[in-house]
N, C-alpha and C positions, 0 to 999 in steps of 0.2 A: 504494500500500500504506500501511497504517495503521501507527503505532508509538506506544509505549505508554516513558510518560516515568513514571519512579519518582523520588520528593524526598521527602526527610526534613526533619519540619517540627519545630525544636528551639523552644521558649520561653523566655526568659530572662528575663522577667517576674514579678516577685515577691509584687507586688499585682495582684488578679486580680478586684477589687470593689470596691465601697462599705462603708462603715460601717465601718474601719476607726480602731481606737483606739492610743494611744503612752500611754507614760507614761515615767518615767526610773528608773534603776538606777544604784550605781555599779556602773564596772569596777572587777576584781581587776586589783589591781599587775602589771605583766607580763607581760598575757595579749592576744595577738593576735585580736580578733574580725574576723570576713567580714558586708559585710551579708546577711542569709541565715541566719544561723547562730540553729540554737537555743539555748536559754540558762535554764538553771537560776539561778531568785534566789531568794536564803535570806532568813531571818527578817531580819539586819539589810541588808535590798536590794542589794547583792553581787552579782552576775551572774558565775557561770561558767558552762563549760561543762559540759555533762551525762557523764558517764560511759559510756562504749561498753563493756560487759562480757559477752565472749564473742559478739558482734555484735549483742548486745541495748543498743538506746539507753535511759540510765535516764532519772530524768523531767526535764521539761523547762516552761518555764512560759510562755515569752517569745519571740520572734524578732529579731535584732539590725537596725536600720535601717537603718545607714551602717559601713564598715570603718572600725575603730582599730585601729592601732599596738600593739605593744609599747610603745615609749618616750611615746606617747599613754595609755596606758589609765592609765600609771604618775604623768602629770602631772598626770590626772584625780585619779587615789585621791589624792596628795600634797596633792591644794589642794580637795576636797571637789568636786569635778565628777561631774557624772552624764555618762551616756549616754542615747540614748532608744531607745527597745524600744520594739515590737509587739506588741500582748499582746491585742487580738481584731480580727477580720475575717476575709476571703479572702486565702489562697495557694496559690502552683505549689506544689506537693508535691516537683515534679522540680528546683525550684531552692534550696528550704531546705537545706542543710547542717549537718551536725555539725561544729567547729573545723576549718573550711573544708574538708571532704570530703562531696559528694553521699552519699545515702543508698544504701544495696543495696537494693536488691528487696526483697529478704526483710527489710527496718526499718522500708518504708511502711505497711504498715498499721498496726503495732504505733504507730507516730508520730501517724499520723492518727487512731486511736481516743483518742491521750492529748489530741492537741487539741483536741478535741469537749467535754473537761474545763476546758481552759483558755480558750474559747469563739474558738480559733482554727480556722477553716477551713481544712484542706489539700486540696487538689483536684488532680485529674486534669485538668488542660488539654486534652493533646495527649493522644491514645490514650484 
């Protein structure tokens, strides 16, 4: 008799292509980034996090490379340290985060149509 095996195939792959661009930002004093994480930067290049209002993510410019600290982003700002961001190419869609929380369902598309803006790729890998 035959049997029939079911797996679930997660990716935790962030880059997901070529041509992928970085540039630097500073962090805000304080503030815990995930690599992953998208990232609203202001006129004077400031990198926060975006605003989640009513489960609507606001906008968003960048995606963070590597995790910082609190007490990291703060030694940053203090001594004129950047960070470096993501800011075009391919990504998992299902690994980007908001201040380290995966996306709902119902924020992907609205995300993925704003990177299309920002000339970042969010993709569907798996599924």
């Amino acid at each position: 008799m035959g049997s029939t095996i079911t797996q679930t195939i997660e990716s935790r792959q962030l880059v997901v292509g070529d041509g992928v661009r970085t540039e630097n930002a500073k962090p805000t004093t304080a503030t815990a980034y995930k690599r992953g994480d998208l990232i609203a930067v202001n006129a004077a290049n400031v990198a926060t996090h975006p605003a989640v209002t009513g489960g609507v993510v606001g906008d968003w410019h960048a995606i963070v490379v590597e995790d910082m600290t609190a007490e990291q982003s703060t030694y940053h700002a203090a001594n004129g340290l950047e960070m470096p961001i993501y800011v075009q190419g391919p990504f998992d869609v299902a690994v980007v985060t908001v201040n380290g929380t995966k996306l709902a369902t119902n924020q992907v598309d609205a995300v993925r149509a704003q990177g299309l803006k920002n000339k970042i790729e969010l993709r569907k890998v798996v599924g």
